[in-house]
C-alpha positions in Angstrom: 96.3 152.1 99.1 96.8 155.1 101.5 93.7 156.6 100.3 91.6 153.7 102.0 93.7 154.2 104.6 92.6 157.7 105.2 89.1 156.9 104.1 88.8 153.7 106.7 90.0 156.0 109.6 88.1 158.8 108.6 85.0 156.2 108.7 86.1 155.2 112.4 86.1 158.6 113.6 82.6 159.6 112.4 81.1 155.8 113.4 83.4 157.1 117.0 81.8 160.4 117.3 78.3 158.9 116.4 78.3 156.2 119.2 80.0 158.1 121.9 77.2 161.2 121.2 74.2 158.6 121.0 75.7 156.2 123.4 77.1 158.6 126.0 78.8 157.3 129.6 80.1 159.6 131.9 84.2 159.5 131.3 84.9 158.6 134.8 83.0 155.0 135.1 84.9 154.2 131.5 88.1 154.7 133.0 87.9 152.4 135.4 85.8 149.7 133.3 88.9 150.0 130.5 91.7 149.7 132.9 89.9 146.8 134.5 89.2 144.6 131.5 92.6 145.7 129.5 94.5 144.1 132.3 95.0 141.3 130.4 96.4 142.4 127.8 98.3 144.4 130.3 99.7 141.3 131.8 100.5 139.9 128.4 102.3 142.9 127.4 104.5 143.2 130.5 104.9 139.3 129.7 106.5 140.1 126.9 108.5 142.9 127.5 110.4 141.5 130.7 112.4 139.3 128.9 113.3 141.8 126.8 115.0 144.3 129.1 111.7 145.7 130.0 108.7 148.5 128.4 111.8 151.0 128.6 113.9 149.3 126.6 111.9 149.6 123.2 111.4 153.0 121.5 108.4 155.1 122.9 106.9 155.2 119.6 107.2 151.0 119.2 105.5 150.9 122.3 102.8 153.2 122.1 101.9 151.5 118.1 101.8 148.2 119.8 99.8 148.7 122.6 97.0 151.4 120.7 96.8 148.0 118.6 96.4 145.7 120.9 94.2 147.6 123.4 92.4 149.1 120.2 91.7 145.0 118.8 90.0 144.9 122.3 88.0 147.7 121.8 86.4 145.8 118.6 86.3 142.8 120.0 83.8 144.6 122.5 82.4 146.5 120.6 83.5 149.8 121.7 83.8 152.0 118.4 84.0 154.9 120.0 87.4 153.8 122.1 88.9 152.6 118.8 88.3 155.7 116.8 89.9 157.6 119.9 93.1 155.2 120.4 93.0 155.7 116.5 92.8 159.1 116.4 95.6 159.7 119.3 98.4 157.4 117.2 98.1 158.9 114.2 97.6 162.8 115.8 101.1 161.8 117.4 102.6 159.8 114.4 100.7 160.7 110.9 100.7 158.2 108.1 103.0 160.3 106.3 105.6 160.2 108.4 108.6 157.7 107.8 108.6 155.9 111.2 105.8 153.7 110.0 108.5 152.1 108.3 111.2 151.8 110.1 
């Protein structure tokens, strides 16, 4: 099981590379294009926590899982391989599969 783990990200971060090398746009218009149509899910997610004391009151790593899933599920759903391998790519540089917080 955690070999096609390793194997299904590895696949995302050479389809990632691929498509932001063949499909390039300068880094500044992305920026804004992202923040602009994440906002939802932005909105949702401060939804969410607000009843809950707030972002601040879950665990930094909690938060940053959730939202590089959410924002990353948008980034499929628009096609944008290259921003999912990178979201990908930052979680798990920050929290590897081996570590135990993955299950906790």
């Amino acid at each position: 099981m955690m070999k096609l783990r390793v194997v299904s990200y590895a696949l995302l971060i050479l389809a990632g590379s691929f498509w932001n090398t063949a499909f390039a746009v300068p880094p500044a218009l992305l920026a804004d294009r992202f923040e602009a149509e994440n906002s939802l899910t932005r909105e949702q997610l401060n939804a969410f926590y607000q009843p809950h004391g707030g972002r601040d009151a879950f665990p930094e790593h909690y938060v940053a899982m959730l939202e590089t899933l959410l924002f990353a599920q948008d980034d499929l759903e628009r096609r944008r391989f290259g921003r999912v391998a990178e979201r990908l790519h930052a979680i798990f540089s920050a929290h590897p599969l081996s570590e135990g917080i993955w299950f906790q």
